[in-house]
C-alpha positions as CSV (number, residue, x, y, z in Angstrom):
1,X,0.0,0.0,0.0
2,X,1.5,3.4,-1.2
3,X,2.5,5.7,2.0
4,X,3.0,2.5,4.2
5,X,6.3,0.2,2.9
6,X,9.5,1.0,4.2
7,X,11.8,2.4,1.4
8,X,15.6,2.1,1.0
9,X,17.6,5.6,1.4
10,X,21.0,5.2,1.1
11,X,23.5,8.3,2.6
12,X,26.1,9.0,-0.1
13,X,29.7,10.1,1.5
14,X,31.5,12.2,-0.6
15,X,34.8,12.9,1.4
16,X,37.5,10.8,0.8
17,X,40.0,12.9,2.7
18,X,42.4,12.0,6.1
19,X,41.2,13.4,9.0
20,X,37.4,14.0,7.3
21,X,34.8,15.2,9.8
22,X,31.6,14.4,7.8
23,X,31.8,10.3,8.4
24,X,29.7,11.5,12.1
25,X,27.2,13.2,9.8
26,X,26.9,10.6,7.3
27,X,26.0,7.9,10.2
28,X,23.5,11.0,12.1
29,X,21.7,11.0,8.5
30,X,21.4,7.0,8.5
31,X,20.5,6.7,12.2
32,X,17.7,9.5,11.2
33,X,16.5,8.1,8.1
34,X,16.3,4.1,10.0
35,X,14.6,5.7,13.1
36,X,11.8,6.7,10.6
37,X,11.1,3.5,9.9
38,X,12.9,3.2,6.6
39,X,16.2,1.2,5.8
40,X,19.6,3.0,5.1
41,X,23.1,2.9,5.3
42,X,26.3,4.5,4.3
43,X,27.7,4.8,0.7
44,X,31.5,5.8,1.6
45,X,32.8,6.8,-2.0
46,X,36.6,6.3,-0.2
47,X,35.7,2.5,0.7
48,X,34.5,2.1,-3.3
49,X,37.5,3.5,-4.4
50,X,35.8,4.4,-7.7
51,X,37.9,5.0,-10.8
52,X,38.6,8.2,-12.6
53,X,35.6,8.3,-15.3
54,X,37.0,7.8,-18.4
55,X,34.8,5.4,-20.9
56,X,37.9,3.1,-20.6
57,X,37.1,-0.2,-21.5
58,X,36.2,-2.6,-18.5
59,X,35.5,0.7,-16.4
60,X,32.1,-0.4,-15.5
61,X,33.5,-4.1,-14.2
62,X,35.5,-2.2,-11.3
63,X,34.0,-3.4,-8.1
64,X,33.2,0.1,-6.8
65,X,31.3,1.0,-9.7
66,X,29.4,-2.3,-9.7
67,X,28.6,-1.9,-6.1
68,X,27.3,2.2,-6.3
69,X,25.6,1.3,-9.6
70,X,23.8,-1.8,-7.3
71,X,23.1,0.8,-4.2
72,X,21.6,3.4,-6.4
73,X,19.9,1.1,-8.5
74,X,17.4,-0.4,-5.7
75,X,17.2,2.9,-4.0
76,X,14.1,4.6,-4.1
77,X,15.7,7.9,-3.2
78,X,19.3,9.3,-1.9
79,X,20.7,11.4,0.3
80,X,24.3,13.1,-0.7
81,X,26.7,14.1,1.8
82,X,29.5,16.5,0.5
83,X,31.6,19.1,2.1
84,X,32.4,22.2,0.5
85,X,35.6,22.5,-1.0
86,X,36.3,25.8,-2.9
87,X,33.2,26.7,-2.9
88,X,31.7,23.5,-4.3
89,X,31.3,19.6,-3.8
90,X,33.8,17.7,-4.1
91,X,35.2,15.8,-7.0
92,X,34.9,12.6,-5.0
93,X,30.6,13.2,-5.8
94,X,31.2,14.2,-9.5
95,X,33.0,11.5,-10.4
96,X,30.3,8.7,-8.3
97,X,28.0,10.6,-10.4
98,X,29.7,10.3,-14.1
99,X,29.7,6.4,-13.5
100,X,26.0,6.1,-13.1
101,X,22.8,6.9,-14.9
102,X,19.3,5.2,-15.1
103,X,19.7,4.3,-11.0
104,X,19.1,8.0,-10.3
105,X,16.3,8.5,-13.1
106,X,13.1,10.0,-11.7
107,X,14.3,9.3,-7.9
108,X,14.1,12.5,-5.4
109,X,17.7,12.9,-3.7
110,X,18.6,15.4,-0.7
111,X,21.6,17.1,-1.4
112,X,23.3,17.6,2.0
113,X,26.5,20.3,2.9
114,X,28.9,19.9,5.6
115,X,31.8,22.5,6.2
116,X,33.4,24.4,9.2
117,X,32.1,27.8,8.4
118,X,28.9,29.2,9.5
119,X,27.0,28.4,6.6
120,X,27.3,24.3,6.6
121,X,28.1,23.6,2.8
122,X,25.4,25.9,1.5
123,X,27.0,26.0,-1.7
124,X,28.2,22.3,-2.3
125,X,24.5,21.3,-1.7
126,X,23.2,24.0,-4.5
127,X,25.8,23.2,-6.9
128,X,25.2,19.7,-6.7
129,X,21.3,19.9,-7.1
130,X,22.3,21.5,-10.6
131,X,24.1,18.1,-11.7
132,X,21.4,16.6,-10.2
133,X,18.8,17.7,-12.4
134,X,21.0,16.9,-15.6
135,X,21.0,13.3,-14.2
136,X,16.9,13.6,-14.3
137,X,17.1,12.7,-10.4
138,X,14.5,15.0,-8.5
139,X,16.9,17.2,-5.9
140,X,14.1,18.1,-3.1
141,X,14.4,21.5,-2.0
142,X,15.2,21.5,1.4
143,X,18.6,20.3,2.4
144,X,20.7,19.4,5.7
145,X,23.6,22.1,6.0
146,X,26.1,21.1,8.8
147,X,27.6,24.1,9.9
148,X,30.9,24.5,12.2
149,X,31.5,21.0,11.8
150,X,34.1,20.8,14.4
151,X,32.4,21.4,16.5
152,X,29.3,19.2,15.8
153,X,30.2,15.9,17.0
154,X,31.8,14.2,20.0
155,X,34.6,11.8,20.3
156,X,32.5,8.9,20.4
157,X,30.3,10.4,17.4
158,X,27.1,12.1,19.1
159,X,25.7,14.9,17.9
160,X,26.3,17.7,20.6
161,X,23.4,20.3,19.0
162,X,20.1,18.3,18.8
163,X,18.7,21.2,17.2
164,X,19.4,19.5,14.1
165,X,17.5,16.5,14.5
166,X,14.4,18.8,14.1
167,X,15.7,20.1,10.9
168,X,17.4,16.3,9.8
169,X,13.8,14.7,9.8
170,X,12.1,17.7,8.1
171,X,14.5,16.7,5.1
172,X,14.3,12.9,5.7
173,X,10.2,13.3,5.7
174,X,9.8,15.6,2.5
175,X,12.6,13.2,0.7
176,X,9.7,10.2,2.1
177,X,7.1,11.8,0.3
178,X,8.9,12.5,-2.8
179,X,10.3,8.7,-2.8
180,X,6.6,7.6,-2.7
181,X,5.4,9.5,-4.9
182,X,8.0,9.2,-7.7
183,X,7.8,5.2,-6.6
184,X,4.2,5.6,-7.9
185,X,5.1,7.5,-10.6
186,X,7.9,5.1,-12.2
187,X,5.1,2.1,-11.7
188,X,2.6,3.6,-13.4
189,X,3.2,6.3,-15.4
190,X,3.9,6.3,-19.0
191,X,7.7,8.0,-19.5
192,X,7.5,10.9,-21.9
193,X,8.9,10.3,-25.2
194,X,11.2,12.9,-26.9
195,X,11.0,14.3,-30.3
């Protein structure tokens, strides 16, 4: 029955740096996405170890590719963690995306920012909504924006502001709606045909 099934929502991380704070934030998203009664887990674009996009030949055999391509592909929506590097995402996320194609087709995806400044990766998350849209994924408006990320987790991982759990499931619930809907959508809709 539509509104009732638990969907799948994986968290895409899209830092593959040393010392990376946004692993904490990846897991908060998950914990927040499960605790609404959906599944979930972590997509670390560092553990894939994806190749440089290139059309080389065998490219799309590389494990990592196989396994994000598998992910995506029974996803019914996505959630994209990047911090903000010179004033965008990072290259890490443009090159998961290059590798992939029909599993982000019509499904609605949260583009979420993470930096150490005030305003949390504002700027990664609207730049990558843009790519977004040329992929034909659906980019919901509202987004998760981790600001001062040093100082956003604990040690052990715990978020120490839970004002953002109030604005976490805001994002996880719209992105819910939009996966159901889409869901419906893709089931039993006629695609457009172009000219």
């Amino acid at each position: 029955m539509i509104g009732q099934e638990q969907l799948f929502i994986p968290v895409i991380l899209g830092s593959i740096r040393a010392g990376r704070r946004s692993v904490n934030a990846a897991a908060y998203l998950v914990s927040r996405v499960i605790a609404a009664g959906h599944a979930s887990e972590v997509v670390d674009l560092k553990e894939l170890g994806l190749p440089m996009y290139s059309e080389e030949e065998g490219e799309d055999q590389h494990a990592g590719v196989q396994a994000l391509r598998a992910v995506l592909g029974r996803s019914d929506a996505s959630m994209w963690l990047s911090p903000e590097y010179n004033h965008s995402f990072t290259g890490a996320i443009k090159n998961a995306i290059d590798h992939v194609d029909t599993e982000l087709r019509r499904k609605p995806v949260a583009a979420c920012g993470l930096s150490g400044a005030p305003h949390g990766g504002v700027r990664a998350s609207e730049g990558l909504k843009v790519v977004l849209i040329e992929m034909h994924a659906v980019p919901i408006r509202d987004s998760v924006h981790f600001s001062e990320a040093r100082h956003l987790f604990g040690a052990d991982g715990e978020l120490l502001k839970p004002e953002f759990e109030r604005r976490v499931d805001l994002v996880v619930n719209e992105l819910v709606w939009y996966a159901r809907a889409l869901k419906w959508g893709r089931n039993t809709l006629p695609v457009p045909e172009r000219s």
